[in-house]
C-alpha positions in Angstrom: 119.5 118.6 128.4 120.5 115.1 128.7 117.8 112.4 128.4 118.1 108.7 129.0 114.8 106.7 127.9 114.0 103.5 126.6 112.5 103.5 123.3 111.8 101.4 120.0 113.1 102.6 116.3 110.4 103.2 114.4 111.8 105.0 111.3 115.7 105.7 110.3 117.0 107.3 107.5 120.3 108.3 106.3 121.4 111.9 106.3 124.4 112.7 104.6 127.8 110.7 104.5 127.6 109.0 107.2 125.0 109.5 109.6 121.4 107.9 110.2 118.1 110.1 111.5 115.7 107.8 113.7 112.6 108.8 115.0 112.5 106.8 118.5 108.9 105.9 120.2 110.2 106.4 123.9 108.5 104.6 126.9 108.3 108.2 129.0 109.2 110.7 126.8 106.8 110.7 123.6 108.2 110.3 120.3 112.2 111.9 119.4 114.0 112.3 116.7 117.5 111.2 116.7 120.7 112.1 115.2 123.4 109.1 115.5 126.8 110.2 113.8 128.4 107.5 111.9 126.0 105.1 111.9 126.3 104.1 108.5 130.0 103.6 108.7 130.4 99.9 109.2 132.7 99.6 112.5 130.2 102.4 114.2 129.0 101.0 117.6 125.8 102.7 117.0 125.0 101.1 113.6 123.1 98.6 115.1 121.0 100.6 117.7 119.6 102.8 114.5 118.3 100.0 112.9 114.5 99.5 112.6 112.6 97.8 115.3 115.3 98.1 117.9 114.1 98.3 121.1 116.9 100.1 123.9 118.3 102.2 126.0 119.1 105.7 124.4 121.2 108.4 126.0 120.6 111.5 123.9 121.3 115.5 124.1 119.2 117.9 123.0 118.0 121.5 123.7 115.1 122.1 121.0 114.3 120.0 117.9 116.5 116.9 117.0 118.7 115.3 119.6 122.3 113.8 119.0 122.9 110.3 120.4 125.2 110.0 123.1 125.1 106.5 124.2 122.6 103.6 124.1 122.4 99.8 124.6 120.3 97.2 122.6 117.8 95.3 124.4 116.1 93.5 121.3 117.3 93.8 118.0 113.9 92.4 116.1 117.0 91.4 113.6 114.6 88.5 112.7 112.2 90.9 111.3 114.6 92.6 109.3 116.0 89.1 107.7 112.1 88.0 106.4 110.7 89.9 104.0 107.1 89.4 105.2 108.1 90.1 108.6 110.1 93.4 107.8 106.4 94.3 105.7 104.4 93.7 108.6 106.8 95.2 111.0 107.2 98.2 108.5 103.5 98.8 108.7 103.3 98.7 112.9 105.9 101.5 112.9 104.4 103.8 110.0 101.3 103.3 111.3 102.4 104.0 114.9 104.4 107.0 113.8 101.6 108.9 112.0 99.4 108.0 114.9 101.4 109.5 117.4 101.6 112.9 117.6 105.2 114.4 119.0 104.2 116.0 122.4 101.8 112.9 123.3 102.1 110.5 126.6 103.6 107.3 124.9 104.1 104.8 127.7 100.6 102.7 126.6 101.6 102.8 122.8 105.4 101.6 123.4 104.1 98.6 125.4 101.8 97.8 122.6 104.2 98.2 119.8 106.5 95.9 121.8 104.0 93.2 122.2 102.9 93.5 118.4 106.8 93.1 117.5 107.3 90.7 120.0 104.5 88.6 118.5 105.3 88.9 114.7 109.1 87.4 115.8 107.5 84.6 118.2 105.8 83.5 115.1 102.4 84.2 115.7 99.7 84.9 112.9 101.2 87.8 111.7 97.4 89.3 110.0 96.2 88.8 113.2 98.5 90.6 115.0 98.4 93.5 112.4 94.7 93.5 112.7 94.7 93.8 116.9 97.0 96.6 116.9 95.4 98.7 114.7 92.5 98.0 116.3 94.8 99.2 119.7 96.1 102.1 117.7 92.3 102.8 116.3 91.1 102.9 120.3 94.2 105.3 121.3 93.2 107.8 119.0 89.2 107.9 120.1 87.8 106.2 117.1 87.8 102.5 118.5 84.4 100.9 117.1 80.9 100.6 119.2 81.1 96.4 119.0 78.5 95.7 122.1 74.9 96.9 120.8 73.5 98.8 117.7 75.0 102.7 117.9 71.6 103.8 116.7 68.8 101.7 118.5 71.0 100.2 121.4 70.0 96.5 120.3 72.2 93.7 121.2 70.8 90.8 119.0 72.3 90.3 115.5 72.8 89.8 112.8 74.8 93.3 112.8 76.7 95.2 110.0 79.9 97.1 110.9 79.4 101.0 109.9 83.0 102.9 110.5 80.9 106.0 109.7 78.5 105.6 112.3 81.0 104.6 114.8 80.0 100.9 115.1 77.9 97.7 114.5 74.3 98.5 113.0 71.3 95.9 114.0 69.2 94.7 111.2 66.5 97.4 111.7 68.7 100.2 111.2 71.1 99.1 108.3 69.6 101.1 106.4 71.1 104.2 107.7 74.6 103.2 106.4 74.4 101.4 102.9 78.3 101.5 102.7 78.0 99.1 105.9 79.6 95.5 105.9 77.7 92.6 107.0 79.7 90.6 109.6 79.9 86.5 109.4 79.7 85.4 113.1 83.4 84.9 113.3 84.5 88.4 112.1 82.1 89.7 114.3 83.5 88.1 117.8 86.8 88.8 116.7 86.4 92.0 116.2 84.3 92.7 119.8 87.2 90.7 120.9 89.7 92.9 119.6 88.0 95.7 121.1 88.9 95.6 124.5 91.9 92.9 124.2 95.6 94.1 125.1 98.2 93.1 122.6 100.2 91.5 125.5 97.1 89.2 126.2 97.3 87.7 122.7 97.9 83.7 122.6 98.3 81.6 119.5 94.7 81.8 117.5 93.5 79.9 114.1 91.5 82.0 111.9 89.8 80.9 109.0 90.9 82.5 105.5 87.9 83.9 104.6 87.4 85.4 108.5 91.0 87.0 107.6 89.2 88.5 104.5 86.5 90.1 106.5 88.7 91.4 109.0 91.4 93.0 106.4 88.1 94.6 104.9 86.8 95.8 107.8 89.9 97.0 109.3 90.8 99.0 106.5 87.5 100.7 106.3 87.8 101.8 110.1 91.5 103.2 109.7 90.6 104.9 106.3 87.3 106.7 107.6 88.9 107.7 110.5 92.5 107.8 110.2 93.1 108.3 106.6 96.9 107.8 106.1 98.3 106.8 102.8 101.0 105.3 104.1 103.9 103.6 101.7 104.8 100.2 104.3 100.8 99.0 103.6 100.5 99.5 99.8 103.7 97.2 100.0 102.1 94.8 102.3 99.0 94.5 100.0 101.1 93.6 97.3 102.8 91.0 99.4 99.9 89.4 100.4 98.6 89.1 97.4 101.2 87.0 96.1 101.7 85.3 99.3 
């Protein structure tokens, strides 16, 4: 069967001579894996649309398991987060992240729009943490473990201070903290980011100053949500730490 989709690159890896795997994160069609002959040889027409990040048009056969590439068109080639090495981190991460998140067989029209926006973003030069931080936070609420960010998930309270607990899906008040002492206490500004985050869409997000130790928070409390309830290991972050860290 032939099918024509739109869809962004979110992994590619070489398989034998000359040929390139990618797993594509279609618009309609859920997540496919790809085979594009010759794509490693340097005068291949298709070299470019099995590079990482591209978002276009792909015209691919296939009957059961992988497909072989027919045709396809590049409608943004993200090539500026390939050529900056904190961009192609941060970028790496979206798309590992997106690709274990997504499961084969699953509706993928929400998730590619998001995925755009968040590459989008990262090459418009926006703060690239923050944009990390909102899509997992997108990719956290697609997979039914976004947190409880409104009132306390144990007495229903609304006034703070309150304490993020990824175990106990949500913010605890200060009467019930006690029920999670692995909980994080959250500074006013981490806190009305991350209700904020909650419910934004990553196409809604505008330029936004965040102050370093706010990041700090938010990396921590991020992490603590996709570990409990994710738990990928996942190769493209332990890189970004590292990068971060001398950044």
């Amino acid at each position: 069967m032939l099918y024509r989709v739109f869809g962004i690159v979110i992994r590619s890896m070489d398989y034998g001579e000359g040929n390139k795997i990618i797993t594509v994160l279609t618009k309609t069609n859920g997540k496919a894996g790809v085979l594009v002959r010759g794509a490693k040889k340097v005068k291949s027409k298709h070299s470019s649309l099995s590079q990482p990040f591209t978002y276009g048009e792909f015209v691919y056969f296939r009957t059961s398991g992988l497909g072989t590439l027919n045709h396809g068109e590049i409608i943004e080639s993200h090539h500026h987060l390939r050529e900056q090495l904190d961009l192609a981190a941060y970028a790496s991460y979206a798309a590992e992240l997106t690709d274990r998140a997504v499961l084969d067989d699953e509706a993928t029209g929400f998730h590619f729009e998001q995925l755009n926006a968040c590459l989008n973003a990262l090459e418009e030069g926006k703060d690239a943490q923050i944009v990390i931080h909102l899509y997992e936070m997108r990719i956290l609420d697609l997979s039914g473990y976004a947190p409880e960010m409104d009132e306390c998930v144990s007495c229903g309270n609304r006034v703070g201070p309150f304490r993020l607990s990824p175990h106990a899906g949500g913010i605890l008040c200060s009467r019930c903290a006690g029920k999670d002492s692995g909980s994080i206490l959250l500074g006013e500004g981490a806190y009305k980011l991350l209700k904020l985050f909650r419910r934004m869409d990553m196409r809604r997000l505008g330029s936004i100053q965040v102050k370093p130790e706010t990041k700090k928070e938010l990396k921590k409390c991020m992490r603590m949500l996709i570990d409990t309830h994710l738990g990928f290991q996942l190769k493209s972050r332990h890189f970004l730490d590292q990068l971060e860290q001398l950044l």
